[in-house]
Biopython code that builds the backbone (N, CA, C, O; Angstrom):
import numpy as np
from Bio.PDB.StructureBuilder import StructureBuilder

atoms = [
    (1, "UNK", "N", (7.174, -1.432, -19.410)),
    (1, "UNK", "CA", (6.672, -0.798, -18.215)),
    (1, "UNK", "C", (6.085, -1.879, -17.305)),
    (1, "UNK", "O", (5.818, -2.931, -17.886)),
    (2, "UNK", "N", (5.832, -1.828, -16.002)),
    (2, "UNK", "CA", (5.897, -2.448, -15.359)),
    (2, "UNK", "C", (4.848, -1.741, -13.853)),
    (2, "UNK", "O", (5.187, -0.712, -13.269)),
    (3, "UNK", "N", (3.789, -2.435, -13.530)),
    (3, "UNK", "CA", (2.814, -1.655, -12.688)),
    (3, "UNK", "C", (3.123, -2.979, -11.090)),
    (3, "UNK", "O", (3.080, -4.205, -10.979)),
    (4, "UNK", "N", (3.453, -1.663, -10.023)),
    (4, "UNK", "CA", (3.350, -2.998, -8.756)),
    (4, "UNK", "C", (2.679, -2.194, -7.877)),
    (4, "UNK", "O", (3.088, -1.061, -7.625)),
    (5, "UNK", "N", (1.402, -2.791, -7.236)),
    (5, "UNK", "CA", (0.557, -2.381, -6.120)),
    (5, "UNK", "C", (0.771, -2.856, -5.251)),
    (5, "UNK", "O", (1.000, -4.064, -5.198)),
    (6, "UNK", "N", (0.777, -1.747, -3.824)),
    (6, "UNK", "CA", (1.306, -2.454, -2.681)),
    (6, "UNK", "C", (0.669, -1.719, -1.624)),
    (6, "UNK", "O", (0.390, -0.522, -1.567)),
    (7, "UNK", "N", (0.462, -2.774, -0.684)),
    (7, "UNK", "CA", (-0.252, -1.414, 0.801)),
    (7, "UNK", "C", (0.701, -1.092, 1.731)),
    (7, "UNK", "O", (0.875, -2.092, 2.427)),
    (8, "UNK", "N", (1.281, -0.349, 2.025)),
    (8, "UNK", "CA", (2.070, 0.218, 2.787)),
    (8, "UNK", "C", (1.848, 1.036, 3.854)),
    (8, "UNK", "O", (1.539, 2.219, 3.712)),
    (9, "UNK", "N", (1.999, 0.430, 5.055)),
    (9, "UNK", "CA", (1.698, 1.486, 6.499)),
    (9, "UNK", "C", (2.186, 2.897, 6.157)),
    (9, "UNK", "O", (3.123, 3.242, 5.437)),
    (10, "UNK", "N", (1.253, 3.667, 6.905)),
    (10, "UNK", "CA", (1.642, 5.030, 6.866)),
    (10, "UNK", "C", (2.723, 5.319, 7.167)),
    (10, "UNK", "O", (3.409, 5.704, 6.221)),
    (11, "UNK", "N", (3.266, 5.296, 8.267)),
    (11, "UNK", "CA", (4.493, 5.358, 8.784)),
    (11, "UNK", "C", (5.722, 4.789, 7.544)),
    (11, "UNK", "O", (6.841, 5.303, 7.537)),
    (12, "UNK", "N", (5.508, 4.172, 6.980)),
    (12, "UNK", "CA", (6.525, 3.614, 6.233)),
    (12, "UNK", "C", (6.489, 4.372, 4.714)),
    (12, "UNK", "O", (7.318, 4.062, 3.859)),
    (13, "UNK", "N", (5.742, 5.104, 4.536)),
    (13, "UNK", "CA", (5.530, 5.464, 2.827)),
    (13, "UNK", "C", (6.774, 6.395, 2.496)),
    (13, "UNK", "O", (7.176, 6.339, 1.333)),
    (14, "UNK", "N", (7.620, 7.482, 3.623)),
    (14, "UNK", "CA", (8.253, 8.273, 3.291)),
    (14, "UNK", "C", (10.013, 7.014, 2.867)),
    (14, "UNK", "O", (10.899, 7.104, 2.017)),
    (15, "UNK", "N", (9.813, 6.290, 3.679)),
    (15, "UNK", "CA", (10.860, 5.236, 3.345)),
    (15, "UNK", "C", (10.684, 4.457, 2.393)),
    (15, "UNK", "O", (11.698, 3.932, 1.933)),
    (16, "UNK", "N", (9.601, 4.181, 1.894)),
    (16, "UNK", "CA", (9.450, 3.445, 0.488)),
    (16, "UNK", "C", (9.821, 4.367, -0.398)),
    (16, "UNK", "O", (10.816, 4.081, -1.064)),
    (17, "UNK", "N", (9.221, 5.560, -0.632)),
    (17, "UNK", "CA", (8.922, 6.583, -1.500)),
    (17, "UNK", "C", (11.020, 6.981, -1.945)),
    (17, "UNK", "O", (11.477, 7.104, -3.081)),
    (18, "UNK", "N", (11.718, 7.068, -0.782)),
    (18, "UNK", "CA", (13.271, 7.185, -1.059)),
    (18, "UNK", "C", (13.884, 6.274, -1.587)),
    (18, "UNK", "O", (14.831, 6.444, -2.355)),
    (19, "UNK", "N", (13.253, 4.782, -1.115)),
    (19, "UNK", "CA", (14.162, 4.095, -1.595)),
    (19, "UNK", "C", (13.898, 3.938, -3.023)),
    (19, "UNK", "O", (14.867, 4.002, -3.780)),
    (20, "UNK", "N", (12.546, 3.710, -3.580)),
    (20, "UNK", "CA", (12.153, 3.881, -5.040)),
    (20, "UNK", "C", (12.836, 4.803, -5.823)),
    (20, "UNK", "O", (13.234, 4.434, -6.928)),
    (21, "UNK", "N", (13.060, 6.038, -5.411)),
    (21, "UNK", "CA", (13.811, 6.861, -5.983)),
    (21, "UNK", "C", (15.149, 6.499, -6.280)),
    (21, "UNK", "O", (15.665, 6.586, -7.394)),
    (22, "UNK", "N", (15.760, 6.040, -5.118)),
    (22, "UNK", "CA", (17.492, 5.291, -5.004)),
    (22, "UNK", "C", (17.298, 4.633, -6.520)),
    (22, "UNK", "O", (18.192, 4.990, -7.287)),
    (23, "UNK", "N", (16.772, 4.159, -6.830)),
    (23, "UNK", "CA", (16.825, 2.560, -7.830)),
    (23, "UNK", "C", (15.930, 3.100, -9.091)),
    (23, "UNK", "O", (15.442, 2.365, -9.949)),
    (24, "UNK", "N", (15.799, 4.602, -9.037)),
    (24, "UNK", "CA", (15.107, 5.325, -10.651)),
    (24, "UNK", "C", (13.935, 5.571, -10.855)),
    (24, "UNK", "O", (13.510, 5.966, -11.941)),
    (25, "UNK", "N", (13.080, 5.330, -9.605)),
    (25, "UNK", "CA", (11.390, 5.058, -9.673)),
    (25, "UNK", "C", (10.746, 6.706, -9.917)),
    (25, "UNK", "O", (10.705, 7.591, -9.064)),
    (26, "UNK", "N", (10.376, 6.769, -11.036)),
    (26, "UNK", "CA", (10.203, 8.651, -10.962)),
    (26, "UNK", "C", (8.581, 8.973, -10.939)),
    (26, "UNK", "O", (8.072, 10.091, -11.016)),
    (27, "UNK", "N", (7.907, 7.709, -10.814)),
    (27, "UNK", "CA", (6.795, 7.975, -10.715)),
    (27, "UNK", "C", (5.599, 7.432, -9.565)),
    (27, "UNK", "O", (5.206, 6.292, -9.812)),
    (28, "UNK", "N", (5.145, 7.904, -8.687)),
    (28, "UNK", "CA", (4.231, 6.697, -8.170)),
    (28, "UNK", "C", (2.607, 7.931, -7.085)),
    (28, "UNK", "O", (2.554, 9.104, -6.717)),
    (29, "UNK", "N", (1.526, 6.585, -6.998)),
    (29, "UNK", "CA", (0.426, 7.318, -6.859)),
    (29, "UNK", "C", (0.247, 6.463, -5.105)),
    (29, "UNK", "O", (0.624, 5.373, -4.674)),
    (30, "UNK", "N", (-0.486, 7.587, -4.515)),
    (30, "UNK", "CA", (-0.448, 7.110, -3.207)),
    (30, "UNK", "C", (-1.809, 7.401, -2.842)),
    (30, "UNK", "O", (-2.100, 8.597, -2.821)),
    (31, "UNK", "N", (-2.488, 6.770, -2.621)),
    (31, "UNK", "CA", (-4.260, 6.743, -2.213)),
    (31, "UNK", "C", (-4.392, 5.976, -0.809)),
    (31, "UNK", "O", (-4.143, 4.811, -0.499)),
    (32, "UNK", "N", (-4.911, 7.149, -0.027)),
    (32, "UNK", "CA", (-5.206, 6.250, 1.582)),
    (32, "UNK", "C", (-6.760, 5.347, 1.519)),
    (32, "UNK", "O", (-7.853, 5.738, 1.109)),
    (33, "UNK", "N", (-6.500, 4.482, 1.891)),
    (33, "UNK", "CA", (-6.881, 2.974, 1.973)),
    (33, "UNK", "C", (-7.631, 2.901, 3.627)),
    (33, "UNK", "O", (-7.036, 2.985, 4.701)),
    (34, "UNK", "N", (-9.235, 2.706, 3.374)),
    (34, "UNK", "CA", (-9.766, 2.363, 4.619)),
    (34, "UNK", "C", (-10.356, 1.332, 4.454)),
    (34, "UNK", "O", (-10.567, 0.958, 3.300)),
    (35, "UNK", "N", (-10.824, 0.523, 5.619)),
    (35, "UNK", "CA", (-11.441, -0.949, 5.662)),
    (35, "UNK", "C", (-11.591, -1.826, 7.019)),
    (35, "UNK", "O", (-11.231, -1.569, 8.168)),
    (36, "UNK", "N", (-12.177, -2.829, 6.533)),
    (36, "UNK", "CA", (-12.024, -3.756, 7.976)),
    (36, "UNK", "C", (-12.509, -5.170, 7.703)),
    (36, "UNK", "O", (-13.343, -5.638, 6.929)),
    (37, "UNK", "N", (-11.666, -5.697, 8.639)),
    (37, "UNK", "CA", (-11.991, -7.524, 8.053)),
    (37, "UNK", "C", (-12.828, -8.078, 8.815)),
    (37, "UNK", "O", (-13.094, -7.796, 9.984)),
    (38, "UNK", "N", (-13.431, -9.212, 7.878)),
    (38, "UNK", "CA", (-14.556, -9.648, 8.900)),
    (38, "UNK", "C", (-14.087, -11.414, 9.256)),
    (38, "UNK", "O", (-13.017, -11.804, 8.789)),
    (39, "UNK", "N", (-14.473, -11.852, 9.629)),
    (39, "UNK", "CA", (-14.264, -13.260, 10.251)),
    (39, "UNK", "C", (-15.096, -14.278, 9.215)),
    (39, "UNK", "O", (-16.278, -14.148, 8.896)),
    (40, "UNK", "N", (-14.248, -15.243, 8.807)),
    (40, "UNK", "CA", (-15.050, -16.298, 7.678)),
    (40, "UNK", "C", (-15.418, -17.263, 8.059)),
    (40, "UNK", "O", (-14.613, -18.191, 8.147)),
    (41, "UNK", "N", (-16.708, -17.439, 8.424)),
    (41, "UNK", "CA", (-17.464, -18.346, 8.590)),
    (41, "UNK", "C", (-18.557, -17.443, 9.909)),
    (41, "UNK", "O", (-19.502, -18.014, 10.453)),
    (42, "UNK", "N", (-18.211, -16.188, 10.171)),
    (42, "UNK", "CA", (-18.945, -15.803, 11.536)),
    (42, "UNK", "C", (-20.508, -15.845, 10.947)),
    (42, "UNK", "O", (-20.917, -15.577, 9.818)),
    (43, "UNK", "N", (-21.157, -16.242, 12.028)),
    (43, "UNK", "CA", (-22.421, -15.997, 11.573)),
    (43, "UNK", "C", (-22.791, -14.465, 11.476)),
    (43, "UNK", "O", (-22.259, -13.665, 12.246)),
    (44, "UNK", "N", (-23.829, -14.007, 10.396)),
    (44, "UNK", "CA", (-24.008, -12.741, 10.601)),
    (44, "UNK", "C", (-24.863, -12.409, 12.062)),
    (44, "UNK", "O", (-24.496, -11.366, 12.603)),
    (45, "UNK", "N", (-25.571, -12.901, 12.518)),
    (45, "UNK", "CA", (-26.927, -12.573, 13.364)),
    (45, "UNK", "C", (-25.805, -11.927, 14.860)),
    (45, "UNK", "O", (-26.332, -11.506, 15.890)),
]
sb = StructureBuilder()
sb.init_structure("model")
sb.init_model(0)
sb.init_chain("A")
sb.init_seg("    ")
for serial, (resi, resn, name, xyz) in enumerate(atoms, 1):
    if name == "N":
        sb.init_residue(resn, " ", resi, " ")
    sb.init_atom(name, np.array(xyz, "f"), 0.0, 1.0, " ", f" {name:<3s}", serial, name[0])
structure = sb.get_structure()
């Protein structure tokens, strides 16, 4: 067995989700993902 995590735009999940299937994939978990990046080195102040 074999586990692959991946972030995938919304827009794109119904096209991942088919093609996985094409190639035998009978299982997979989909959790929406929030966040935001910060700048490395910014000062906090």
């Amino acid at each position: 067995m074999k586990q692959i995590t991946a972030m995938i735009r919304p827009s794109k999940v119904d096209a991942v989700k088919t093609a996985l299937v094409e190639i035998g994939v009978i299982g997979m978990t989909v959790s929406d993902a929030r966040g935001f990046a910060g700048f490395a080195g910014a000062d906090p102040d």
